[in-house]
C-alpha positions as CSV (number, residue, x, y, z in Angstrom):
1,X,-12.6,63.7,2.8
2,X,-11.0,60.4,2.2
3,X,-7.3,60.3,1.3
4,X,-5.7,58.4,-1.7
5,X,-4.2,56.0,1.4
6,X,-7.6,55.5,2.7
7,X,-9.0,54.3,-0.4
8,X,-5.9,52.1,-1.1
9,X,-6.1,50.8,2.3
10,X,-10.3,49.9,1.4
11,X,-9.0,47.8,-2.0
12,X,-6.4,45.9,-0.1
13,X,-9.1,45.1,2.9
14,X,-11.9,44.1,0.4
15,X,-9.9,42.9,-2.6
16,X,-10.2,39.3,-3.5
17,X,-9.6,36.7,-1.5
18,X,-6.7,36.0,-4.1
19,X,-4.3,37.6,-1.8
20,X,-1.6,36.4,-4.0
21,X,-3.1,38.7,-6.4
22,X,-3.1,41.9,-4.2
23,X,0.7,42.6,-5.3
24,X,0.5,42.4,-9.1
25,X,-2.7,44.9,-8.7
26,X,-0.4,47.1,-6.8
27,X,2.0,47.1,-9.2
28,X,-0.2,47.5,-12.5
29,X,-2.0,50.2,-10.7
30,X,0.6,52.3,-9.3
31,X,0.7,55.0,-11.7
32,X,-3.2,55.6,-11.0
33,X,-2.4,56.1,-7.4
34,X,0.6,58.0,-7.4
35,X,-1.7,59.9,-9.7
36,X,-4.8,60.0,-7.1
37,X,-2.2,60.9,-4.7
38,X,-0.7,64.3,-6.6
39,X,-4.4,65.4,-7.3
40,X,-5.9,65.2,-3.7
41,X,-2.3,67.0,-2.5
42,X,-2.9,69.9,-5.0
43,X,-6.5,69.9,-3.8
44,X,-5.8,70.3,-0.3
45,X,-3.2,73.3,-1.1
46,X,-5.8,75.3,-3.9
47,X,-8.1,74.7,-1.0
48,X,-5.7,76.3,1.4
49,X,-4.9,79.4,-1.5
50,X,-9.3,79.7,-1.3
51,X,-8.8,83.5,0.5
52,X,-5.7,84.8,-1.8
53,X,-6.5,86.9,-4.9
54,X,-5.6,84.1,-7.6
55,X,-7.4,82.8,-10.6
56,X,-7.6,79.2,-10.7
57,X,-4.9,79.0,-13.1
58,X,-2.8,80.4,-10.9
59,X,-3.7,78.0,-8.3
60,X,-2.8,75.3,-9.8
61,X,0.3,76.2,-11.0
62,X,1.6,77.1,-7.4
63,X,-0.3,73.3,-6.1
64,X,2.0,71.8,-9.1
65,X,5.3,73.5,-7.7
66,X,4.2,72.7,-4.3
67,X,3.7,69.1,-5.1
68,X,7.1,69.1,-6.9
69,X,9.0,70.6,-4.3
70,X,7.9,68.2,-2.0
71,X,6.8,65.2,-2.8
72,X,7.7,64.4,-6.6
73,X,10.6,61.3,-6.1
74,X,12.1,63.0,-9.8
C-alpha cells in the first residue's frame, strides 16, 4: 500500500521540469494532501478495528478521534 508521502514524493520526482513550479503546486494542493493523508491514517486504524464487534459507523468515528488526537495540528 502506498502512503500519501510516497505518492507526494512520485509528483515531486516526475513533476515538470519547471522546478520553480514544484512549490506553488505544493502550496495550492496542500489541502488535498493533508486530506489524502487523514484518509489513509483512518484506513490503516478501521483496518486494525477489522476483528472488534463494530459497525462501520462506529469505525470511523473512533479512526476520526484517533486522527484528532494525534495528528490534527487544530
Amino acid at each position: 500500500m502506498k502512503t500519501p508521502i510516497q505518492n507526494l514524493l512520485f509528483l515531486a520526482r516526475n513533476f515538470n521540469p519547471n522546478r520553480v513550479m514544484l512549490l506553488p503546486f505544493l502550496m495550492d494542493n496542500n489541502l488535498k494532501f493533508q486530506n489524502d493523508e487523514k484518509d489513509f491514517i483512518k484506513k490503516v486504524y478501521k483496518d486494525a478495528l477489522k476483528d472488534n464487534d463494530l459497525n462501520d459507523a462506529q469505525k470511523e468515528i473512533k479512526a476520526e478521534l484517533y486522527y484528532n488526537d494525534n495528528f490534527s495540528i487544530l
